[in-house]
N, C-alpha and C positions, 0 to 999 in steps of 0.2 A: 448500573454496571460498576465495575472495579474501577473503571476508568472515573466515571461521577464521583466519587466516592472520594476517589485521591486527590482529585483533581487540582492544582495550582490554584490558593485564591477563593476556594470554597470556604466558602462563614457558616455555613449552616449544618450540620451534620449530626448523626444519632450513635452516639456512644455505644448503644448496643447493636448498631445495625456493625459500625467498625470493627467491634470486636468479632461478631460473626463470619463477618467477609476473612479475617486474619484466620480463624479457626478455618474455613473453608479450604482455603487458602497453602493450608497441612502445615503451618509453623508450631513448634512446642509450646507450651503452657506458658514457659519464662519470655518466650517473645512477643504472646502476643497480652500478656500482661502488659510489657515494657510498653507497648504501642500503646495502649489504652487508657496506662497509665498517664500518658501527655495530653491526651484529651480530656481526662476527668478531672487531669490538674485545672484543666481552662473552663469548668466547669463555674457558674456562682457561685455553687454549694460546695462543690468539691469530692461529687459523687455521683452515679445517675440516678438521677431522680430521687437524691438521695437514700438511697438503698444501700447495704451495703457490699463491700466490695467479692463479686466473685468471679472465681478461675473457671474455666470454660478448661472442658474436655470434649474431643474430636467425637464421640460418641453421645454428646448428650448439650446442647446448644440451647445458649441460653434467651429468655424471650426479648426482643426489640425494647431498648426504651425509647420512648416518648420524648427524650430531651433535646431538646435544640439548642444548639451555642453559640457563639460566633468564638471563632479560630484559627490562628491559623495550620495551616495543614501540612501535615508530609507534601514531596513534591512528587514521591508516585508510590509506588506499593513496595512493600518490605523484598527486599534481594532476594532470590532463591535461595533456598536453606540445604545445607550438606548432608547429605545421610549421617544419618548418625552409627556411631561404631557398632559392633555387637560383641557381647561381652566377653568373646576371645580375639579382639583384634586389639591391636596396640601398637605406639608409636614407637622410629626405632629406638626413641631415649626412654622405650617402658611405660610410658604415660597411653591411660585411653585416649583415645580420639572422641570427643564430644560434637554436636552440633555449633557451630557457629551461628547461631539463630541467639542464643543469650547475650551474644557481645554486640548486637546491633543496638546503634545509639538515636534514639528516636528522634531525639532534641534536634541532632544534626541535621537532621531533610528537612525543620521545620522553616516554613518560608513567609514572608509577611502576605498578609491577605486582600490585600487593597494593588490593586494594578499600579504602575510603576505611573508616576503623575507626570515623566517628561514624555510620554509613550503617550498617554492620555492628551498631553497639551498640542504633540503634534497632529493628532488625530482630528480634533479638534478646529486645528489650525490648514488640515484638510479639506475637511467639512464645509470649512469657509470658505476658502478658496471656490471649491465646486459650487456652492451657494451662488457667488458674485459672478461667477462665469455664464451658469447656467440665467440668471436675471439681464446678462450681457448679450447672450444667443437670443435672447426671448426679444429685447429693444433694436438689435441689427433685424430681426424677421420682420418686425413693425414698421422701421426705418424703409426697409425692401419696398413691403408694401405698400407704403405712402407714396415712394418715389415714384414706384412703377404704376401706381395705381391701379393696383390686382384686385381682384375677387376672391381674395382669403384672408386671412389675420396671420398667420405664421407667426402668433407670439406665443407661442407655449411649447414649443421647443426642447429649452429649458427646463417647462416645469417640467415635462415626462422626462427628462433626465434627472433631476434631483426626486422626483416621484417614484422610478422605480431604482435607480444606484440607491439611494440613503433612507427612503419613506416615505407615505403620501403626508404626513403634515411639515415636512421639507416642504415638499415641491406645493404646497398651500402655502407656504412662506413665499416663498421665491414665484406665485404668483401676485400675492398681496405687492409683492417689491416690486413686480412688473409693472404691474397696474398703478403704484401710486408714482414709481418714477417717468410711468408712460405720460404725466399730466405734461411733462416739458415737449413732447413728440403729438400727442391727441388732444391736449386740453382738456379740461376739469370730466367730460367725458367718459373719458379711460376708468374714473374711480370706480362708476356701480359693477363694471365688467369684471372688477376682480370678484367677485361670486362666481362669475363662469371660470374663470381661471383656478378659482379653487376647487370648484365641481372636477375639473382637469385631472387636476393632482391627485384629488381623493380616487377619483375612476381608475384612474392607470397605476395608480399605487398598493390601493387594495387590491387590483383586480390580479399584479403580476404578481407582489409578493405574496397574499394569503389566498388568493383561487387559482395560482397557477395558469392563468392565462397567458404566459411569456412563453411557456413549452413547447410551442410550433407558432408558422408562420399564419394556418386561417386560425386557432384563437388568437392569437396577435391581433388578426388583422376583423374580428369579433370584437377586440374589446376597444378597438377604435371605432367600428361603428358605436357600439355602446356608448363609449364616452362622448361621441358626436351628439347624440341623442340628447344624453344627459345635460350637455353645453348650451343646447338648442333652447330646451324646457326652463333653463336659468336665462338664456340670453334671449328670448323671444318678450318675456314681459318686459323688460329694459328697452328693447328695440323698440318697443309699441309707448311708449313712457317718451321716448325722447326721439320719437320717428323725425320731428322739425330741425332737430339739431345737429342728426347724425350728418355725416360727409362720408360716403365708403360705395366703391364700388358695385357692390351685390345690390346697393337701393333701386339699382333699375329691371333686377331680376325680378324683386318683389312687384315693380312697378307693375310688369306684365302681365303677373300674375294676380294682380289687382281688377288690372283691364281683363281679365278673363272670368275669372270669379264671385268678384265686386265683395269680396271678403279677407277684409284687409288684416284682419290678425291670422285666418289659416293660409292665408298668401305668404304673411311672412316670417310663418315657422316653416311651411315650405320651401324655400326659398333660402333661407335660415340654416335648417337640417342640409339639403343639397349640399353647399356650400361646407358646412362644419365636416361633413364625410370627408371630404378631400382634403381640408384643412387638417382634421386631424391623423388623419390616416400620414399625408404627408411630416405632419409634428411627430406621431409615433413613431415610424420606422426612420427616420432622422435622429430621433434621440436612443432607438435598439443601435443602430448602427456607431452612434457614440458610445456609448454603454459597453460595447462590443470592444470598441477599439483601445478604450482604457485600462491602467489595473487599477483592480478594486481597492478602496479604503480598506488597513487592515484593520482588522474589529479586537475587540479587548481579550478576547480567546484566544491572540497570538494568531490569527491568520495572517498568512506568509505574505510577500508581495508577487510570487507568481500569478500567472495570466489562467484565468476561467473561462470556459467556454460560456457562450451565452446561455446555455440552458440550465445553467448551473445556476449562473447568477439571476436568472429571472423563475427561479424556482422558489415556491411557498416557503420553502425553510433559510433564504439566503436571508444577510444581514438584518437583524433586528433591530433598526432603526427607527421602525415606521413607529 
């Protein structure tokens, strides 16, 4: 589009694709020279594609080159241009009336190409904040369930919040933090589980931001089972690894299911799975519901700080973080 093309910040752009848009566009020859002239200046060579230089008429458009630059750009597309006079009009001091399309100064709209770095460092320093917070909601959920000695984990919380807000290899971070700072709360324990913790992240992050499973409440409540799934298939050989050492509630769900079955590893993905459904179902829409109630991080495109509805934000095209 025209918009791509002008855009604030773009590096990469085709001399001849610009000049065509300008011709499209219905500016005169001298204008849209004058524009094309600033990008060939920034040119290595100082040419497209070293070729050399020609004027473009509204009738006969010249082919696309091939050259890519880095530069910086106008800030948006040339002014509307004033009719031009016809050859019995005239100004009252006698003079024709020309287009104002030749006095336009290209150099002037031009803008540095690199995002503003104090914009960048706050963004950044966003990022972080949500990072620590979200690794913060993940150790009060664990803390809960220690206390109360419940039948769920309630530590991933967090990661589905930094997994669908910022990315799924965020909320892979922020479960790795969970997990290694969980050792002062679970002891040495905690460490194999962040594999499922990461499983978390990648599930709910890929599944919102690039398949679009945030857009309604049953894929929502689809891709927690999924991720339940996925958690189970990571945490079941762990569980059966260190079945003597665990301490956690749901051991006596499997117990049962042992004394029924006398098959102690499909006992305790059974058991396992159950358990992760509720688990995570409860983690996702805890972390929708925060996700929901915040404003978004603005992204380097200049998005604004007003409030999005949820379908926006857990929509395939929202922030490119992941």
């Amino acid at each position: 589009t025209v918009y791509d093309v002008f855009r604030t910040g773009r590096r990469r752009l085709d001399v001849g694709l610009v000049r065509e848009v300008l011709v499209a566009l219905g500016l005169s020859e001298d204008s849209v020279e004058a524009w094309v002239s600033v990008a060939r200046r920034a040119t290595p060579d100082g040419a497209e594609d070293g070729a050399t230089s020609r004027r473009t008429s509204a009738t006969s458009l010249p082919t696309a080159s091939t050259h890519v630059f880095s530069v910086a750009v106008p800030t948006s597309a040339p002014p509307p241009t004033a009719a031009p006079a016809t050859s019995g009009e005239a100004t009252a001091d006698g003079e024709s009336e020309t287009s104002d399309e030749a006095s336009i100064d290209p150099a002037a709209a031009v803008v540095a190409p690199r995002a503003h770095r104090p914009s960048r460092q706050r963004s950044l320093k966003r990022i972080a904040v949500i990072l620590l917070a979200c690794v913060g909601i993940n150790l009060v959920g664990r803390g809960v369930v220690l206390l109360l000695d419940l039948p769920l984990h309630l530590d991933m919380t967090g990661t589905a919040v930094s997994a669908i807000l910022l990315g799924p290899w965020w909320g892979a971070l922020v479960g790795v933090a969970t997990n290694t700072s969980g050792v002062l709360l679970s002891g040495v324990n905690s460490l194999p589980f962040a594999l499922v913790n990461v499983t978390g992240a990648l599930v709910w992050g890929y599944g919102v931001r690039r398949f679009g499973m945030g857009r309604s409440i049953p894929r929502f409540f689809s891709l927690n089972v999924i991720c339940a799934a996925a958690c189970s298939v990571v945490a079941v050989p762990i569980v059966y690894l260190l079945d003597d050492t665990l301490r956690h509630a749901s051991t006596s769900a499997t117990d049962h299911l042992v004394a029924i079955t006398h098959l102690v590893l499909v006992s305790t993905f059974v058991s396992n799975l159950v358990i992760s459904i509720f688990d995570k179902s409860i983690s996702g829409f805890a972390a929708l519901a925060i996700v929901e109630s915040r404003t978004p991080v603005s992204s380097e495109q200049g998005a604004g700080p007003g409030r999005i509805t949820t379908s926006a934000r857990l929509d395939p095209g929202s922030e490119p973080h992941s």
